[in-house]
C-alpha positions in Angstrom: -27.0 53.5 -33.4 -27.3 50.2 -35.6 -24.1 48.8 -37.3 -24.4 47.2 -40.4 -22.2 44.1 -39.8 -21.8 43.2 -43.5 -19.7 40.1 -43.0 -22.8 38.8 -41.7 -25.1 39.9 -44.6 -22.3 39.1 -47.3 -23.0 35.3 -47.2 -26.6 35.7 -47.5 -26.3 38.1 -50.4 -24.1 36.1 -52.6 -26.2 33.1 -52.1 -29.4 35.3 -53.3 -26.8 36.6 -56.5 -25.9 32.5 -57.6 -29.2 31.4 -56.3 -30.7 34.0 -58.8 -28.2 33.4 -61.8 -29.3 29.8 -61.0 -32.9 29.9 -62.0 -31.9 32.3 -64.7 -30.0 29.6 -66.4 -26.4 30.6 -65.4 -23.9 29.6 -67.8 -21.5 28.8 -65.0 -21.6 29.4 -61.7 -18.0 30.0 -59.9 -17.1 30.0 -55.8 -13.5 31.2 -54.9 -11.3 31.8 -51.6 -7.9 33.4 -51.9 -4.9 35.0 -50.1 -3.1 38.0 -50.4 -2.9 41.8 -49.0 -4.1 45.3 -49.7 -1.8 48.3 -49.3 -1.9 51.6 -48.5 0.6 54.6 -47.4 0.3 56.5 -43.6 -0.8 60.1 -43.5 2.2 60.8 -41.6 0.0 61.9 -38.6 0.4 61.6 -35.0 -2.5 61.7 -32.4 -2.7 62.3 -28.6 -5.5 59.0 -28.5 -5.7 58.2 -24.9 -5.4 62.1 -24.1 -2.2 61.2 -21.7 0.2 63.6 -23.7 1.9 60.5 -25.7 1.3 61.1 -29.3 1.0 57.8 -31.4 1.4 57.5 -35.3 -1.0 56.4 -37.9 0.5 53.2 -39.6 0.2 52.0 -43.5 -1.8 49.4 -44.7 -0.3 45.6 -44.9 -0.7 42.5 -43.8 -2.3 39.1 -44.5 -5.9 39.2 -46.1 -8.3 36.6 -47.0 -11.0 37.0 -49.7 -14.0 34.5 -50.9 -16.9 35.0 -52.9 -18.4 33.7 -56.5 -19.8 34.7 -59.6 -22.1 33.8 -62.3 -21.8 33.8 -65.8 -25.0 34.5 -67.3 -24.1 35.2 -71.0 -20.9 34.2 -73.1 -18.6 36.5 -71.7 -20.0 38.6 -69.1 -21.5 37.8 -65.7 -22.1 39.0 -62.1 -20.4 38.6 -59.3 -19.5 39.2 -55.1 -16.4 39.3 -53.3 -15.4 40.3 -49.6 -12.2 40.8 -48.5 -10.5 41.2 -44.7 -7.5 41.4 -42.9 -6.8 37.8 -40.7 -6.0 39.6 -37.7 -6.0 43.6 -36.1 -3.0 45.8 -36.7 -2.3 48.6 -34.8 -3.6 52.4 -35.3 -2.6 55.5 -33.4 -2.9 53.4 -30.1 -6.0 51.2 -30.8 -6.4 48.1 -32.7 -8.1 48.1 -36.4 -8.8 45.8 -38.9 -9.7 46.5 -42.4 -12.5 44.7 -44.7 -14.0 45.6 -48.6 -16.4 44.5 -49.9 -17.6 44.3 -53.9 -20.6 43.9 -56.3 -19.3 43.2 -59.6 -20.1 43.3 -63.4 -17.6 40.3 -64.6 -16.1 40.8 -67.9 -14.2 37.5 -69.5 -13.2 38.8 -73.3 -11.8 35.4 -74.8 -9.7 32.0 -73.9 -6.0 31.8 -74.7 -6.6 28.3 -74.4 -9.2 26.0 -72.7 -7.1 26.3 -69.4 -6.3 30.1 -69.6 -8.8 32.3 -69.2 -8.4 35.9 -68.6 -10.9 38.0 -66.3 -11.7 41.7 -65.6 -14.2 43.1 -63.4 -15.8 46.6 -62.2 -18.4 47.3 -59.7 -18.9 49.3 -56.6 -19.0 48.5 -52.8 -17.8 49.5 -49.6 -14.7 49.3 -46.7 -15.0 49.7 -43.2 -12.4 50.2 -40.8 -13.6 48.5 -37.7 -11.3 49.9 -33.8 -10.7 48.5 -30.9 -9.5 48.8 -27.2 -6.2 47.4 -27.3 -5.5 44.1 -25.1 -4.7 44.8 -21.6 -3.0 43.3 -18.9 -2.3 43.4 -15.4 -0.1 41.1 -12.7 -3.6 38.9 -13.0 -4.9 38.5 -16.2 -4.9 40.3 -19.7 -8.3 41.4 -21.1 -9.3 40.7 -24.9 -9.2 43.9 -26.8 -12.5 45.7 -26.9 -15.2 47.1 -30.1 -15.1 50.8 -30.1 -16.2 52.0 -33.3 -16.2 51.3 -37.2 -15.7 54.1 -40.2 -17.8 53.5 -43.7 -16.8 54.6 -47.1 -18.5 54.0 -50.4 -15.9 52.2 -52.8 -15.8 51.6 -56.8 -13.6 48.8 -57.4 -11.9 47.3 -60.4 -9.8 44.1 -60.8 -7.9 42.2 -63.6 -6.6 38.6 -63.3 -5.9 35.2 -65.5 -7.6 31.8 -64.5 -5.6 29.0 -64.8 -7.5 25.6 -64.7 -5.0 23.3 -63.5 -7.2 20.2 -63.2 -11.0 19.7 -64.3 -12.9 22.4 -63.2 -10.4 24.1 -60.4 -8.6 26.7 -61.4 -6.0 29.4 -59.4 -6.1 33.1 -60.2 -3.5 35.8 -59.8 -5.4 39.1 -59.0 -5.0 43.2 -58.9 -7.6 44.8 -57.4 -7.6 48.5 -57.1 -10.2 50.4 -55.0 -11.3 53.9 -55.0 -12.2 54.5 -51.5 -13.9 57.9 -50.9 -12.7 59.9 -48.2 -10.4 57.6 -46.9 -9.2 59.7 -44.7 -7.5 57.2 -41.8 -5.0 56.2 -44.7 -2.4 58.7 -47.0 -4.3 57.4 -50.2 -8.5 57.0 -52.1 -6.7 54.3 -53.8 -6.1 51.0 -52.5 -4.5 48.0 -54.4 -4.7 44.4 -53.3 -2.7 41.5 -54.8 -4.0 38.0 -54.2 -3.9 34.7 -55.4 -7.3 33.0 -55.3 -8.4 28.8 -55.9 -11.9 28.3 -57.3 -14.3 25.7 -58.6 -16.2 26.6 -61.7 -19.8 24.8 -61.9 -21.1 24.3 -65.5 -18.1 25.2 -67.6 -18.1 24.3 -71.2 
């Protein structure tokens, strides 16, 4: 079976969506990197994983996740845009290790300034989140082994965000973010619906 590793072919594709705003005379072009975490509830479920007779509990969502991408603003007001989004490290699930990433293709709406230094931003698009599992680490009297791949889970995602750029000097700004997610059959969690708060720094090329 082939895996589509997108965290490999996320790079490439937002360098073909600037590239392309680019030579289509991009207004602006922005890059971004940001912290926060999504969320989501347990479905209160308890699985016999390992078939041993211990039954082990499905967890809610949490934890630290990083974010980059970048868009392109290619009329007054509206652009297009990327972002990908992943938890820093694995957490635990029913006995095995997971760690969840989302991923986005966006339609970038920016309405008006409130002042040359605040500008607010909302976007809507679709994507995707896998839920990637692994052998937990294990170890003997001799040595511990890294924990294993087993297997990922893919879901189609809509996604929609609203946040407020703050330049705070030149051409760098810092961004508060909501993002919500509508995951379909996101069945490993109590909830479609993901949110994700993070705080994001950017560079904006080409603003006016």
């Amino acid at each position: 079976m082939i895996r589509f590793k997108i965290w490999k072919t996320f790079p490439v594709l937002l360098v073909l969506i600037l590239s392309g705003a680019r030579l289509a005379k991009a207004q602006s072009v922005d890059v971004f990197f940001g912290l926060g975490s999504a969320t989501d509830k347990s479905t209160g479920q308890q699985f016999n994983t390992f078939g041993d007779g211990n039954l082990y509990a499905t967890p809610s969502m949490g934890g630290v996740f990083g974010s980059f991408g970048g868009d392109a603003m290619i009329r007054p007001g509206f652009g297009i845009g990327a972002q990908y989004s992943a938890r820093f490290t694995q957490g635990g699930y029913a006995g095995l290790n997971y760690r969840p990433k989302f991923y986005d293709f966006n339609a970038i709406w920016t309405p008006y300034k409130l002042t040359k230094k605040v500008e607010p931003e909302f976007q809507a698009g679709i994507g995707g989140a896998t839920l990637a599992f692994y052998y937990p680490q294990q170890c003997n009297q001799f040595a511990c082994s890294s924990s294993s791949y087993l297997e990922s889970s893919n879901h189609f995602a809509t996604h929609f965000s609203a946040g407020v750029r703050f330049y705070v000097k030149g051409d760098i700004f810092v961004r508060p973010q909501i993002d919500v997610r509508y995951v379909h059959n996101f069945y490993q969690f109590g909830s479609d619906w993901v949110p994700q708060y993070s705080i994001a720094i950017g560079y904006t090329l080409g603003r006016r």
